[in-house]
C-alpha positions as CSV (number, residue, x, y, z in Angstrom):
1,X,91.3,164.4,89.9
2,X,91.0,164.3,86.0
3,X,91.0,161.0,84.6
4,X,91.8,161.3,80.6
5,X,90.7,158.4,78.6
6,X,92.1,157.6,75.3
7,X,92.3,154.7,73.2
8,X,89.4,153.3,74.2
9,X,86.1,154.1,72.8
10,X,83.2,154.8,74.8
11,X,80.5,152.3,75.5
12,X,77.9,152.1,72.6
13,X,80.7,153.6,70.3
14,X,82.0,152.2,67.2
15,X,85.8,151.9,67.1
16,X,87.9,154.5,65.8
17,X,88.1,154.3,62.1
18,X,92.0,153.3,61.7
19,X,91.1,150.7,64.6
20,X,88.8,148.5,62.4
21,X,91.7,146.9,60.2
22,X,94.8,146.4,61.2
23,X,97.2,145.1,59.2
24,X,101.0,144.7,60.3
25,X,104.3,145.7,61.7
26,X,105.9,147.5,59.0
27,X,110.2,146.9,58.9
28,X,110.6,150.0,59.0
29,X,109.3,151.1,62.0
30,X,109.5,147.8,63.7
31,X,113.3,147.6,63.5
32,X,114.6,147.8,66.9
33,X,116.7,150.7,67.1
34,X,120.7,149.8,68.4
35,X,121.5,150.1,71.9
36,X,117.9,149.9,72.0
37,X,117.0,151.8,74.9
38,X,115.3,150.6,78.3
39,X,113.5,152.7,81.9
40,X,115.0,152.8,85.0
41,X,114.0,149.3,86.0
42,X,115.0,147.5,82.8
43,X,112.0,146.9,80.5
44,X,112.6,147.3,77.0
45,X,111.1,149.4,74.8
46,X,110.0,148.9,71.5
47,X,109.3,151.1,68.5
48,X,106.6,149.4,67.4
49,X,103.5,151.0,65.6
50,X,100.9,149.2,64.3
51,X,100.3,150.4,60.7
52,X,96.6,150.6,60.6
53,X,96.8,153.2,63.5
54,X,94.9,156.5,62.5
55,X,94.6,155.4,59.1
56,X,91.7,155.1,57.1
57,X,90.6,151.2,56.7
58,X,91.4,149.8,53.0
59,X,88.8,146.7,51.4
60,X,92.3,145.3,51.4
61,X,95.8,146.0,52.0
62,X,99.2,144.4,51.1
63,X,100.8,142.1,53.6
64,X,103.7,143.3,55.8
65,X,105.7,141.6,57.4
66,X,105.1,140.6,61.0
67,X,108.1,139.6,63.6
68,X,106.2,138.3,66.4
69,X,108.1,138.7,70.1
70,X,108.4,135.7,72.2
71,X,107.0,136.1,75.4
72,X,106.1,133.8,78.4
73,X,102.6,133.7,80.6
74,X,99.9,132.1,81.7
75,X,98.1,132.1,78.3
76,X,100.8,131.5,75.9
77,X,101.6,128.3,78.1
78,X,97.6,127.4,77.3
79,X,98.8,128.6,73.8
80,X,101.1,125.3,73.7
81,X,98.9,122.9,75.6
82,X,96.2,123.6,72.7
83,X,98.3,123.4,69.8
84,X,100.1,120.3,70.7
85,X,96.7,118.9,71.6
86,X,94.9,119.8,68.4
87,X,98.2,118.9,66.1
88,X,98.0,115.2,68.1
89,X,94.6,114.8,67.3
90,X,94.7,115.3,64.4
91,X,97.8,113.2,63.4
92,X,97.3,110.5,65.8
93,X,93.6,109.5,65.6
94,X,93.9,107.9,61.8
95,X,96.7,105.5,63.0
96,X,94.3,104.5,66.3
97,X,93.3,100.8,66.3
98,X,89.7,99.4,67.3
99,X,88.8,95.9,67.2
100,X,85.0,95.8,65.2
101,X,85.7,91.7,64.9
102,X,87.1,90.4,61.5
103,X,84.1,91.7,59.2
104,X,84.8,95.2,59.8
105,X,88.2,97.7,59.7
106,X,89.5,98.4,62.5
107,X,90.6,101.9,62.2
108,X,89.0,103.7,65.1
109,X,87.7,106.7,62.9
110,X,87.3,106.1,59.0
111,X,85.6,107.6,56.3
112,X,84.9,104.9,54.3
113,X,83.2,106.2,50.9
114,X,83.7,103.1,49.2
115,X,81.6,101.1,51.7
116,X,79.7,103.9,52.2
117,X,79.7,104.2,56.1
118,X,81.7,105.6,58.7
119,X,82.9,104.4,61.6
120,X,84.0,106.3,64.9
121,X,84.9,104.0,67.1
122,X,81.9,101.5,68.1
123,X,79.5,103.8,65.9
124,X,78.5,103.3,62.6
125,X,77.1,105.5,60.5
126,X,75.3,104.4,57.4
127,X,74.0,106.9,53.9
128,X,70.7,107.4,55.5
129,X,71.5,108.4,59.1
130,X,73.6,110.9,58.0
131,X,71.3,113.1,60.2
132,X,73.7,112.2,63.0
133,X,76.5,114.3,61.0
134,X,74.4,117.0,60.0
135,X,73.6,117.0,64.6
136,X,76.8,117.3,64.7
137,X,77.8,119.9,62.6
138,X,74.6,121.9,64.6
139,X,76.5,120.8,67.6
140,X,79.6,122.3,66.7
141,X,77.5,126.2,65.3
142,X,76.0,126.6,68.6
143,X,79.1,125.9,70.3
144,X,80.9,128.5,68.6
145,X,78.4,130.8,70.0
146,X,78.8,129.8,73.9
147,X,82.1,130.2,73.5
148,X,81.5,133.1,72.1
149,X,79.2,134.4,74.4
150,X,81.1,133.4,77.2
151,X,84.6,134.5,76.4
152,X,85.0,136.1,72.9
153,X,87.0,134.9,70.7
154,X,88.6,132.2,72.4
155,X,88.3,129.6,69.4
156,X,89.9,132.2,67.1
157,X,93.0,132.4,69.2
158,X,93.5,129.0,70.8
159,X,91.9,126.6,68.2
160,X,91.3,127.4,65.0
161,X,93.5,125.2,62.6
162,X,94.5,129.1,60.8
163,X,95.9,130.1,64.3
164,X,97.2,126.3,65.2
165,X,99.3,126.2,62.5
166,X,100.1,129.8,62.1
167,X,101.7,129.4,65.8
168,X,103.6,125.9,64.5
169,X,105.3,128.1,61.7
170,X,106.0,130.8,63.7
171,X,108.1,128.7,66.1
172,X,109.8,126.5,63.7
173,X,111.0,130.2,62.4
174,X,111.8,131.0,65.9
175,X,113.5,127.8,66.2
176,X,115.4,128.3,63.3
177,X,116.6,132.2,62.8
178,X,116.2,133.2,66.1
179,X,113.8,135.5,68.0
180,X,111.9,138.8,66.6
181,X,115.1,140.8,65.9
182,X,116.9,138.0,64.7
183,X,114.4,137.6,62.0
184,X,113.8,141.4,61.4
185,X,118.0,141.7,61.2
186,X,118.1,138.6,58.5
187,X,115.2,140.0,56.4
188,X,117.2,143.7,56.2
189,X,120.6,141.7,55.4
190,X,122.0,141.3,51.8
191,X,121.3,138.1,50.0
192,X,124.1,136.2,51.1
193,X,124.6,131.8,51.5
194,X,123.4,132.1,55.4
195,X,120.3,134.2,54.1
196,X,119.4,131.2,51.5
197,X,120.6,128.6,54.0
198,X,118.1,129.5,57.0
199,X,115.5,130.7,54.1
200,X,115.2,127.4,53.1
201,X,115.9,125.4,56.0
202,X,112.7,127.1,57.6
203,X,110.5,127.2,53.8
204,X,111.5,123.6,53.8
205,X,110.0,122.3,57.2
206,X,107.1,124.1,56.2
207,X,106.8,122.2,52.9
208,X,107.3,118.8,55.4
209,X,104.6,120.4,57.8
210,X,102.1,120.9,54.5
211,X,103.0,117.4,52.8
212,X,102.6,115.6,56.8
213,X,99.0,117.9,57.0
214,X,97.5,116.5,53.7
215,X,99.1,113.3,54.2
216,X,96.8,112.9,57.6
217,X,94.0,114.1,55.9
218,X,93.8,111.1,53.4
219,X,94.7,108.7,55.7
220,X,91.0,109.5,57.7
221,X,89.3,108.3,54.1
222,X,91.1,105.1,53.8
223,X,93.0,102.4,56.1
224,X,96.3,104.4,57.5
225,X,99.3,101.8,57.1
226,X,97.7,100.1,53.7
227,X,97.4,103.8,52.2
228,X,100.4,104.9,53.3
229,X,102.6,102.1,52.2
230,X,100.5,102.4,48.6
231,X,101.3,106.3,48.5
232,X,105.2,105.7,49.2
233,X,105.3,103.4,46.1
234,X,103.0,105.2,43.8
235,X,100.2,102.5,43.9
236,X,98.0,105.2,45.4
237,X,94.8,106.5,43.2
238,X,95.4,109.7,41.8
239,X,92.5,111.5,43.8
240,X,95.1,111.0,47.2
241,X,98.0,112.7,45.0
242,X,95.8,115.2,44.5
243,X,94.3,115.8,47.9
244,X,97.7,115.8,49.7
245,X,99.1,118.4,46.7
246,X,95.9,121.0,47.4
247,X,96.4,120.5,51.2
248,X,99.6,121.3,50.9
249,X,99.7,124.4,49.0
250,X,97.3,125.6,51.0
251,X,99.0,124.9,54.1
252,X,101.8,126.6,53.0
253,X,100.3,129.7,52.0
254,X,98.0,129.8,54.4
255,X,100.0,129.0,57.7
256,X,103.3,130.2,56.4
257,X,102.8,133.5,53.9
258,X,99.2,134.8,54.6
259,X,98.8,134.2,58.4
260,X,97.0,137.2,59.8
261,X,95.6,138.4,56.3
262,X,92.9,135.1,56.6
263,X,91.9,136.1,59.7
264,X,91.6,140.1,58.9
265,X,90.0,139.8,55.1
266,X,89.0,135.8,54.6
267,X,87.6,134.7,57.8
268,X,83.6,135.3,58.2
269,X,83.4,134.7,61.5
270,X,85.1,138.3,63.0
271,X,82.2,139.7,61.3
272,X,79.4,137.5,62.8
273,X,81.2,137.4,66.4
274,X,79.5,140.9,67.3
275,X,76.0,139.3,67.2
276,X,77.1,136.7,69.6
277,X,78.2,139.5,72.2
278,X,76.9,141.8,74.6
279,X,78.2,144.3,77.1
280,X,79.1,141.1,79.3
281,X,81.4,139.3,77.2
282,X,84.6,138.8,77.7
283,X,87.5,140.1,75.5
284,X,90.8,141.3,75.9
285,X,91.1,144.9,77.0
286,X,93.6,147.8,77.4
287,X,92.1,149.6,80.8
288,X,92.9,153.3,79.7
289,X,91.2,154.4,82.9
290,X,94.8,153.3,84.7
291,X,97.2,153.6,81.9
292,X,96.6,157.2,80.6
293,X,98.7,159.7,80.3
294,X,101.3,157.1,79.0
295,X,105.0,158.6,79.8
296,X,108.3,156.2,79.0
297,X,110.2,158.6,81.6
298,X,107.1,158.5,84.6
299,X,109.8,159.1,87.8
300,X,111.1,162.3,86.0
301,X,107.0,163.2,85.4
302,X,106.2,162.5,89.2
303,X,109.0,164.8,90.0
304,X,107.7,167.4,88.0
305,X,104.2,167.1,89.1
306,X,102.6,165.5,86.2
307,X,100.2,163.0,86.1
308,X,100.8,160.1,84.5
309,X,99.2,156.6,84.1
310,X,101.0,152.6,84.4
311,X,101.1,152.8,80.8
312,X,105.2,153.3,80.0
313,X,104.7,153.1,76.2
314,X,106.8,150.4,76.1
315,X,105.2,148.6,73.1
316,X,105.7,144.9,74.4
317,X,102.1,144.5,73.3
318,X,102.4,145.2,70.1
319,X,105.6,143.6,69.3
320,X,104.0,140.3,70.4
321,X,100.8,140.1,69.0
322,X,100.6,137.9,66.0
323,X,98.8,140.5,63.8
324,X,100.2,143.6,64.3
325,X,97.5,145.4,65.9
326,X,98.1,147.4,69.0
327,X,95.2,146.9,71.7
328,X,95.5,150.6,73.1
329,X,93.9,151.0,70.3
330,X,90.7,149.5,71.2
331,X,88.5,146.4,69.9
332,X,89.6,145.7,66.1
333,X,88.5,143.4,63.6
334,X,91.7,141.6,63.5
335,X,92.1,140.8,67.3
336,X,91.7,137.2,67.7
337,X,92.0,137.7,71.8
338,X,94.9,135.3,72.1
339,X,96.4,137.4,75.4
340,X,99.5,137.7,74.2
341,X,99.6,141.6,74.5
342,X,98.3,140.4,78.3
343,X,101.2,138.0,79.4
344,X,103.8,140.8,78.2
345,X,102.0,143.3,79.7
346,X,101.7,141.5,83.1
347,X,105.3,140.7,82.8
348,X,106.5,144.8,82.1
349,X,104.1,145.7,85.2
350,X,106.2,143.4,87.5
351,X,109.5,144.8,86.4
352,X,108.1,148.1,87.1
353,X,106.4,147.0,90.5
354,X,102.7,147.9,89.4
355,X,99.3,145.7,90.0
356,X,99.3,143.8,86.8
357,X,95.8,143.6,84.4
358,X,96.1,146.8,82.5
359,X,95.3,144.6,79.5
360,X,93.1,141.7,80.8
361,X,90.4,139.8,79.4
362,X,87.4,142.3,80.6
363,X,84.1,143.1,79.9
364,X,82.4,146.2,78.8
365,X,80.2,146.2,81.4
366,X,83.5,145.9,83.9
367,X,85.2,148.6,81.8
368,X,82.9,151.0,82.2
369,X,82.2,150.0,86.2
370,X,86.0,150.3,86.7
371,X,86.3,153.9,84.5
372,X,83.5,155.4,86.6
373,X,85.4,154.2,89.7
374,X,88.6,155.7,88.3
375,X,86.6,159.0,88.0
376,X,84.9,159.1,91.0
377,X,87.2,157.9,93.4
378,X,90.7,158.2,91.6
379,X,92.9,155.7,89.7
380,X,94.6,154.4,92.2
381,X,91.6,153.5,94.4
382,X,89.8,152.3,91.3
383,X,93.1,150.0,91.0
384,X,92.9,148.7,94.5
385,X,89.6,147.7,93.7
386,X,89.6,146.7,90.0
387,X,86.8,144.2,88.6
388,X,88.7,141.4,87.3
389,X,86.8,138.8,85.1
390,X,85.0,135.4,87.4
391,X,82.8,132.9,87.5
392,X,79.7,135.4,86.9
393,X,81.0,136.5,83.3
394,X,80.3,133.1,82.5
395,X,77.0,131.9,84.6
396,X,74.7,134.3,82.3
397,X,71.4,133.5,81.2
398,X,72.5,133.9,77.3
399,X,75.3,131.2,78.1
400,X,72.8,128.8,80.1
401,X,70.5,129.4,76.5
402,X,73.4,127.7,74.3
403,X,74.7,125.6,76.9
404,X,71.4,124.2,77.1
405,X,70.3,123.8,73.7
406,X,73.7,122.4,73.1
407,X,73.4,119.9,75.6
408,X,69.7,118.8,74.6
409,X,71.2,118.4,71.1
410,X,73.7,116.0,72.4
411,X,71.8,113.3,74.6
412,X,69.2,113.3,72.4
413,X,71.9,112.3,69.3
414,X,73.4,109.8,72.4
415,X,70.1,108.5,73.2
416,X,68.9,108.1,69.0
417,X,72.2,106.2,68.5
418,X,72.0,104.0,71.3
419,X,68.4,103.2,70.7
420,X,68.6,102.8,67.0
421,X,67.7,99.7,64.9
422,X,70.6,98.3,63.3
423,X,68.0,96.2,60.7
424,X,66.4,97.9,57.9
425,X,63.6,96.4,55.3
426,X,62.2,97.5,52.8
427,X,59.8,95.8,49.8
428,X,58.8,97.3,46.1
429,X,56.1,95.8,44.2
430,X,56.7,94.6,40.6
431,X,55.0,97.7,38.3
432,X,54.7,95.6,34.8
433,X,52.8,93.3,35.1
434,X,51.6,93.6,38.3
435,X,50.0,90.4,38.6
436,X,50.3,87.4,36.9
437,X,47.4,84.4,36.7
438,X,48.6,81.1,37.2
439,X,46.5,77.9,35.6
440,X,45.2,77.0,38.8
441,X,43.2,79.3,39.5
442,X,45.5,81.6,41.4
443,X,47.6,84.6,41.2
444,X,50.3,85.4,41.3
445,X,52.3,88.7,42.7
446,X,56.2,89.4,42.5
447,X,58.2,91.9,45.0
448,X,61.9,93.1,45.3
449,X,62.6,93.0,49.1
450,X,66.3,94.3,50.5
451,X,67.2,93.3,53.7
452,X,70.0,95.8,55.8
453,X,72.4,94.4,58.0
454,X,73.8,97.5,59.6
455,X,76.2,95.2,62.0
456,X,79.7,94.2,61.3
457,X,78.7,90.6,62.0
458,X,76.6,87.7,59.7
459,X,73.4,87.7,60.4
460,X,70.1,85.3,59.8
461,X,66.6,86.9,59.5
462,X,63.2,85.3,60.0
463,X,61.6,86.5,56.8
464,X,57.9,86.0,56.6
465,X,54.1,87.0,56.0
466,X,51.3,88.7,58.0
467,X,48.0,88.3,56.9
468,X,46.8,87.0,53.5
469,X,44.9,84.0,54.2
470,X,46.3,81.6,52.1
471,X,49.3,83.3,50.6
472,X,52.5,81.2,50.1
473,X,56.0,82.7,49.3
474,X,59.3,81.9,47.8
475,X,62.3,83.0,46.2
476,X,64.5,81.6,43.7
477,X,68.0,80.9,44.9
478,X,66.8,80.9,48.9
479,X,63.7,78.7,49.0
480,X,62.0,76.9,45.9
481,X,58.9,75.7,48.2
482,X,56.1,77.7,49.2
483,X,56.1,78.9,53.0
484,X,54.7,81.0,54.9
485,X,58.2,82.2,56.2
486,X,62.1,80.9,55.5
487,X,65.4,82.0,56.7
488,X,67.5,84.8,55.0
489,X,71.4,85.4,55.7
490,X,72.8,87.9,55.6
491,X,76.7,89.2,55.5
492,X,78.1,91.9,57.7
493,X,77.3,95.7,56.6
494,X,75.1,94.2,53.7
495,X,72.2,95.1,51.9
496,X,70.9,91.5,50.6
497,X,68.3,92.1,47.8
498,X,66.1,89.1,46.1
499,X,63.3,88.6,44.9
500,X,59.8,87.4,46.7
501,X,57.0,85.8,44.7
502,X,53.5,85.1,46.5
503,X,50.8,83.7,45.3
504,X,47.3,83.5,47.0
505,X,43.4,82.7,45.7
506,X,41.7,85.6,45.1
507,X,38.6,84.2,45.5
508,X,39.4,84.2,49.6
509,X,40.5,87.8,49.6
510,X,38.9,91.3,50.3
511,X,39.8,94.7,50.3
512,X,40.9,94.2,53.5
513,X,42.8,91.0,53.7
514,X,44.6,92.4,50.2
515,X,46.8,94.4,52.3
516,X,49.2,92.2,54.3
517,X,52.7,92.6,55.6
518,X,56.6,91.9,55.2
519,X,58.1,91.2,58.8
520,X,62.1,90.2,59.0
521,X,63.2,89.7,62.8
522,X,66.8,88.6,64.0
523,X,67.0,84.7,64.7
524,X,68.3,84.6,68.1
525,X,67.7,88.9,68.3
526,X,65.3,91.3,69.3
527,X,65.4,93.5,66.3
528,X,62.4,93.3,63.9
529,X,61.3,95.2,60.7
530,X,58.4,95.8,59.3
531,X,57.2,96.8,55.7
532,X,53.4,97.1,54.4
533,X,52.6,95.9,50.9
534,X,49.3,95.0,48.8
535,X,48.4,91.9,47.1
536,X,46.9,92.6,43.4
537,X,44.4,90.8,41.4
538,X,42.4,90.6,38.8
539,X,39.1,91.2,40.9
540,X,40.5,94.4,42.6
């Protein structure tokens, strides 16, 4: 048996050129045609053709407008799991309460750039640990690649906010015009009061969506209800107007008029995916091997003896995916392997009583396993025995790499904020003068000292000196005596800066003993800090 293969290029192959860009469904071709006709066992057909299909790829090309099909599967249901999870999250978490005690805000997660800290939950993060953001960010790049790795582009069409909201406009148009045809039949209609009606019923939610998107945003910067009340009466500062009127535009466009066209010509990352894959990633595939020859009519081509594939050129794929590509097609730039094309797919190959996975996620390693089969031993033993995607697609060795150097990433930014000092000092010597001598005999040295009380609680320090022999200490305002060591207070998330005179006879000191030490330790604590200094004079 001859197995033709089409649509698909051959391992090691670049795509075909009109398969690199796709751009959209064009209205013309996507209007469904009346009495729109149907096979013997009921499936629909579409006359769908994705525009970029044997054309020559453009730097850039117009939009055209896409009417998305709804369909129903496994992967659009995880499709809706994700989205409302990401859209709660990122609502929800500003208005989340967490008691710090009655010295800190108890917003669970704030940027505060005022106070210059932020807070996520019980952690704190201060101007000079911002090394725990910058692990984070790390945390997140590597990541993207074991996702990557593992299953393609699973972030670009499950969680990226572009496709997360993209999907929430899409269904609010759903929700108000109607389904694909609905919206294809409105858009071809004169302009007429139920045109501008639905136009701007659905242009208007969007506008709510935008506003309700920047609005969140600001609230993570400052406390929810106090800035939300303050931006309803116009008390708010100027730089929240702003924020919530560039979110919003760009919400708008973004989400509701550009969709697909960020993904295809702004996005970087369909570009850098390919060097995060091999021959064992997954990504969504359209098994030619099975489907080819395609044949709308494949009863009437059995009974005349022709061959013919599972493939009933039915477009179902293409009139559901959300950028107008068509997967027969091959891999393209602007697949973002959300599986639509798969759950319709599945769905047609029940109606018509076939083994479903003639687009599934797949590897090329499994494609080409499965086309050799296909050749070798005929489609339909090839189907019988077709490698479907597991467990050992994602135990790999280049998955275990990331995984691994994610992981070590994370407990050691666990362990460094569970074990980190929440008590910081620090001293500076006075540069002019730098000593002063005092009419007994001895001399005197002055010092800046800061104190950082990185809890949300008061604080008293132990403040003191090491070595010296015979140096006193005080500061104006805390203690007018000399000592050898005095108590310093401290409020909650302070820095408390004052200033540290100590005087000594430099008669009893050395090279040696003219290096001493600040050391601050928590009265009632563990935590201690420790800064090195040098005692000047006029015999050194």
């Amino acid at each position: 048996m001859t197995v033709t293969l089409v649509g698909r290029p051959d391992l090691g192959q670049r795509p075909a050129a009109g398969a690199t860009f796709a751009g959209s469904l064009s209205p013309s071709v996507a209007e469904p045609v009346p009495g729109a006709p149907t096979n013997p066992a009921g499936v629909r057909q579409y006359d769908d053709t994705a525009v970029n299909k044997g054309k020559k790829p453009k730097l850039y090309k117009g939009r055209e407008p896409i009417y998305p099909r709804r369909v129903n599967g496994q992967f659009r249901r995880w499709k809706w799991i994700i989205m409302i999870l990401c859209l709660a999250v990122y609502y929800i978490t500003p208005w989340i309460r967490f008691d710090r005690g009655p010295y800190a805000p108890d917003q669970a997660v704030l940027v505060d750039l005022a106070g210059r800290r932020f807070f996520f939950f019980w952690i704190e993060i201060w101007p000079q640990e911002f090394f725990y953001v910058a692990g984070l960010l790390i945390m997140a790049g590597i990541g993207l690649f074991l996702v990557t790795s593992a299953v393609g582009r699973a972030w670009c069409g499950y969680a990226c906010p572009q496709t997360v909201w993209t999907d929430l406009f899409i269904w609010i148009e759903r929700l108000v015009i109607g389904d694909r045809n609905a919206r294809m039949k409105l858009d071809k209609e004169p302009f007429s009061g139920r045109k501008l009606r639905l136009k701007a019923s659905v242009h208007g939610i969007w506008l709510l969506i935008a506003v309700a998107t920047g609005g969140a945003w600001i609230f993570y910067f400052a406390d929810a209800p106090t800035l939300l009340g303050q931006f309803v009466r116009g008390q708010a500062p100027l730089t929240a107007y702003v924020t919530v009127a560039v979110l919003t535009f760009t919400t708008y466009t973004l989400g509701g008029l550009m969709r697909e066209q960020v993904c295809t010509y702004m996005c970087p990352w369909p570009r850098i995916q390919a060097a995060m894959m091999d021959e064992h990633s997954l990504t969504v595939t359209y098994n030619d091997w099975r489907g080819e020859p395609r044949s709308r009519h494949a009863k009437r081509a059995a009974a005349e003896g022709r061959v013919v594939g599972d493939c009933i050129d039915c477009n179902a794929c293409v009139a559901v995916c959300p950028t107008g590509i068509d997967i027969r097609d091959g891999q393209q730039l602007p697949c973002i392997t959300c599986a639509l094309c798969i759950d319709a797919c599945d769905e047609v190959m029940a109606k018509i009583g076939k083994p479903k996975g003639l687009i599934s996620y797949t590897t090329l390693a499994d494609y080409a396993a499965n086309t050799k089969r296909a050749a070798e031993e005929g489609v339909e033993a090839a189907k019988a025995r077709q490698v479907l995607p597991g467990w050992r697609e994602v135990m790999r060795p280049r998955v275990f790499l990331y995984f691994g150097l994610w992981s070590a990433i994370g407990l050691g930014m666990v362990f460094a904020v569970l074990s980190r000092d929440r008590l910081d000092l620090s001293v500076a010597h006075d540069r002019n003068p730098r000593f002063v001598q005092l009419s007994d005999g001895s001399v005197r040295n002055g010092y800046t000292v800061k104190i950082m009380n990185m809890e949300p609680t008061p604080r008293e320090f132990d403040f003191g000196l090491e070595g010296l022999p015979g140096g006193l200490m005080w500061s104006p305002g805390i203690v007018d005596e000399p000592a050898r060591r005095f108590a310093v207070p401290v409020g909650p998330d302070q820095v408390r800066e004052f200033r540290v005179f100590v005087k000594a006879d430099p008669r009893d000191l050395t090279d040696d003993t003219a290096a001493f030490t600040f050391r601050t330790f928590e009265m009632g604590g563990r935590e201690n800090s420790t800064s090195s200094a040098v005692f000047d004079s006029p015999e050194r």
